[in-house]
BALOBA-1460 file (C-alpha; in Angstrom, 3 decimals):
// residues 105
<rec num="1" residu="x" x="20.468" y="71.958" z="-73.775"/>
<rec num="2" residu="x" x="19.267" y="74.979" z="-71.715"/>
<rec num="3" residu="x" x="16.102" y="77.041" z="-72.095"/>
<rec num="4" residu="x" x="15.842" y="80.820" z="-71.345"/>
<rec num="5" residu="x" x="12.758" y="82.245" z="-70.653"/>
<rec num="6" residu="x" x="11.936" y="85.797" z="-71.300"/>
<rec num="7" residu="x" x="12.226" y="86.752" z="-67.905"/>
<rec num="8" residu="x" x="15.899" y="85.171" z="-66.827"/>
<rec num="9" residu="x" x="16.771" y="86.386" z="-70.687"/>
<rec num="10" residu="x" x="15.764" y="90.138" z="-69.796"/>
<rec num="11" residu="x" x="18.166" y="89.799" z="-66.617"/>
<rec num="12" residu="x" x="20.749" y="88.349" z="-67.643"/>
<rec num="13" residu="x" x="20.691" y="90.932" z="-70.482"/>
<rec num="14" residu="x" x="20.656" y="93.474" z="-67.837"/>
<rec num="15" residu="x" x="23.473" y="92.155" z="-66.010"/>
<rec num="16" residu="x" x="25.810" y="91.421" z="-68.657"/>
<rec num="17" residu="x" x="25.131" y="95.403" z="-69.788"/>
<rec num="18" residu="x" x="26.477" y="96.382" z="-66.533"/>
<rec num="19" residu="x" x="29.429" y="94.181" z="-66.036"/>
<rec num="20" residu="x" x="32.709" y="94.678" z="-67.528"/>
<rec num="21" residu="x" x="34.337" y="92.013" z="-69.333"/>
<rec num="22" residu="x" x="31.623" y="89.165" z="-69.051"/>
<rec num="23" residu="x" x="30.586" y="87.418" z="-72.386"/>
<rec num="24" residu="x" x="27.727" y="85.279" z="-70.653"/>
<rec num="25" residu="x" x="26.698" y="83.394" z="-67.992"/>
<rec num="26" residu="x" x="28.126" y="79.824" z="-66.413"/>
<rec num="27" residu="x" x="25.908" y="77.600" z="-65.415"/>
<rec num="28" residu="x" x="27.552" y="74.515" z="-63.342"/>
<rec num="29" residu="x" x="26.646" y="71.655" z="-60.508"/>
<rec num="30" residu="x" x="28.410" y="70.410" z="-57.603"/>
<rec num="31" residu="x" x="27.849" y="68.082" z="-55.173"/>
<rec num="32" residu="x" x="25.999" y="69.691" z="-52.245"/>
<rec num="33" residu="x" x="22.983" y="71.822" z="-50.844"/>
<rec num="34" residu="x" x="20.380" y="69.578" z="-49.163"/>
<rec num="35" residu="x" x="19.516" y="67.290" z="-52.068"/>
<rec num="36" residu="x" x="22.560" y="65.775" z="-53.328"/>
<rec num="37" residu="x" x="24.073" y="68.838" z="-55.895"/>
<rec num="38" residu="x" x="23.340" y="72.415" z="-56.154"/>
<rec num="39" residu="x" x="22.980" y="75.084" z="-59.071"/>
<rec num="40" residu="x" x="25.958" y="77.345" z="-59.761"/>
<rec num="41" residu="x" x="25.414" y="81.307" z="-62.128"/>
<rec num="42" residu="x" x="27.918" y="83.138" z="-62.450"/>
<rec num="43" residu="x" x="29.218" y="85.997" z="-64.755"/>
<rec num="44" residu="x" x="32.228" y="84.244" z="-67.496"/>
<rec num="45" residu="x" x="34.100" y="86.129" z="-69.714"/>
<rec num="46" residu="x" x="35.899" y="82.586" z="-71.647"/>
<rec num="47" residu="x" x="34.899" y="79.690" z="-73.217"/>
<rec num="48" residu="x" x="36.784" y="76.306" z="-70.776"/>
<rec num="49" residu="x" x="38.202" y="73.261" z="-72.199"/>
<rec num="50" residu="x" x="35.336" y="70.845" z="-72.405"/>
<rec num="51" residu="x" x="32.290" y="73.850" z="-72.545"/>
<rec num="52" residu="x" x="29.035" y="73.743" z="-74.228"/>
<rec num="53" residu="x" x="28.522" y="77.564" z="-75.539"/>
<rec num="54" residu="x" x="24.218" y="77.666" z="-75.752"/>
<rec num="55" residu="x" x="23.548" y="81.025" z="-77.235"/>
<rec num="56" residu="x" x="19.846" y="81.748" z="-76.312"/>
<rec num="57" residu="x" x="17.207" y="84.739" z="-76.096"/>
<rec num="58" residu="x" x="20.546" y="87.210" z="-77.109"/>
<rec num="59" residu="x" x="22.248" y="85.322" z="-73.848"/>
<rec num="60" residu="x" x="25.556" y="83.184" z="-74.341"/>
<rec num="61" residu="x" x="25.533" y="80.855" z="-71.908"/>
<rec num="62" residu="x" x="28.774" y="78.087" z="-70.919"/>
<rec num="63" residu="x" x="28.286" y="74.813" z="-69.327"/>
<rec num="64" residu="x" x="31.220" y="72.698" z="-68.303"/>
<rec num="65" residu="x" x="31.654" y="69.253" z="-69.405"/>
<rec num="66" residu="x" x="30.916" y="67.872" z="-66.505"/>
<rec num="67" residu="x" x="27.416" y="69.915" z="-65.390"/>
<rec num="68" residu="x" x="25.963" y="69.009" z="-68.954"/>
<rec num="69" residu="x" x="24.273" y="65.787" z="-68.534"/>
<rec num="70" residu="x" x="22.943" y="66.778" z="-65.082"/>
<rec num="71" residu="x" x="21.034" y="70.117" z="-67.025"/>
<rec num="72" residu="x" x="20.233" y="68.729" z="-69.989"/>
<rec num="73" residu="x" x="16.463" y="70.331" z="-70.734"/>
<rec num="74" residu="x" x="16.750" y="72.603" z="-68.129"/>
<rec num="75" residu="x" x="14.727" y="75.806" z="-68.294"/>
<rec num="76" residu="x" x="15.669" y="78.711" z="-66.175"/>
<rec num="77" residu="x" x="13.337" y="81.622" z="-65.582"/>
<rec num="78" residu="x" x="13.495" y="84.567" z="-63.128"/>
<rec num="79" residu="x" x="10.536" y="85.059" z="-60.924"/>
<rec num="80" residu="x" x="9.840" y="88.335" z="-58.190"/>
<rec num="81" residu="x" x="7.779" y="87.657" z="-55.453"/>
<rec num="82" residu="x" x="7.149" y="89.204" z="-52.072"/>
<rec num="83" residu="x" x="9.338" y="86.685" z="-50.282"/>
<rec num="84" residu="x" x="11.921" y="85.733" z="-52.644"/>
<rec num="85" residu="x" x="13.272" y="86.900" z="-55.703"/>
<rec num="86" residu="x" x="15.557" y="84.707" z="-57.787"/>
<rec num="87" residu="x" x="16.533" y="82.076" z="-60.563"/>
<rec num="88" residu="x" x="14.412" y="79.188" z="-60.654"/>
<rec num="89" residu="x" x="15.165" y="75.638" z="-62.406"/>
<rec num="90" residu="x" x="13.158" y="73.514" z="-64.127"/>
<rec num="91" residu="x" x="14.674" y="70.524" z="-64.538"/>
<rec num="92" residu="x" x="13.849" y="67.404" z="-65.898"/>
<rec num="93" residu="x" x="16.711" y="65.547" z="-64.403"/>
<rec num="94" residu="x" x="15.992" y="66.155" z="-61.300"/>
<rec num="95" residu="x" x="14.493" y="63.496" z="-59.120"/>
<rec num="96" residu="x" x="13.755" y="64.930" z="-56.334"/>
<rec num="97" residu="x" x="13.987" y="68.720" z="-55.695"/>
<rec num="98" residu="x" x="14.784" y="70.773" z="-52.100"/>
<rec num="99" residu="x" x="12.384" y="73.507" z="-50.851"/>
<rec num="100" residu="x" x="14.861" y="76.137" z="-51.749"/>
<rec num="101" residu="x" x="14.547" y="75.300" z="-55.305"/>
<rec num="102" residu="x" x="18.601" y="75.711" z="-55.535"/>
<rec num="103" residu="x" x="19.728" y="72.113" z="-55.134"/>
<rec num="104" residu="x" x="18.651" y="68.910" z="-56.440"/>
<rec num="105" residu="x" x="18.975" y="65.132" z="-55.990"/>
């Protein structure tokens, strides 16, 4: 369903060393940012009603029921740059994508 790539792997291992109680990461949608719904990461520590558990490059990772069909075949990487720093998503859901590369339509 998701794809980690080495990169978003290595920080989210990083992360999830340094936080205290956190199993993984959740990865949602909502409606909003400037192309119709935006990208949600955050640290979880359990499994919700509903969730698909992806366990990939050592990095559990839960997705609602509801953000699953909008991320299916998603790959997330983690790029540095001398402007911005930050998740990216590839997504090929998406139909049309915002500048910010955080929200989608």
């Amino acid at each position: 369903m998701i794809k980690l790539t080495e990169n978003a792997a290595a920080i989210m291992n990083v992360t999830l060393s340094r936080a205290e109680q956190a199993e993984g990461f959740r990865i949602a949608v909502e409606a909003g940012g400037c192309a119709g719904y935006k990208y949600l990461v955050g640290l979880e520590s359990v499994q919700g009603q509903g969730d698909a558990v992806i366990e990939t490059n050592g990095v559990k990772v839960f997705v609602d029921a509801d953000s699953q069909a909008h991320i299916n075949g998603m790959t997330i990487d983690f790029v540095t740059g001398p402007e911005t720093s930050g998740f990216v998503f590839d997504n090929p859901n998406a139909h049309q994508n915002c500048t910010c590369g955080k929200s989608f339509g």
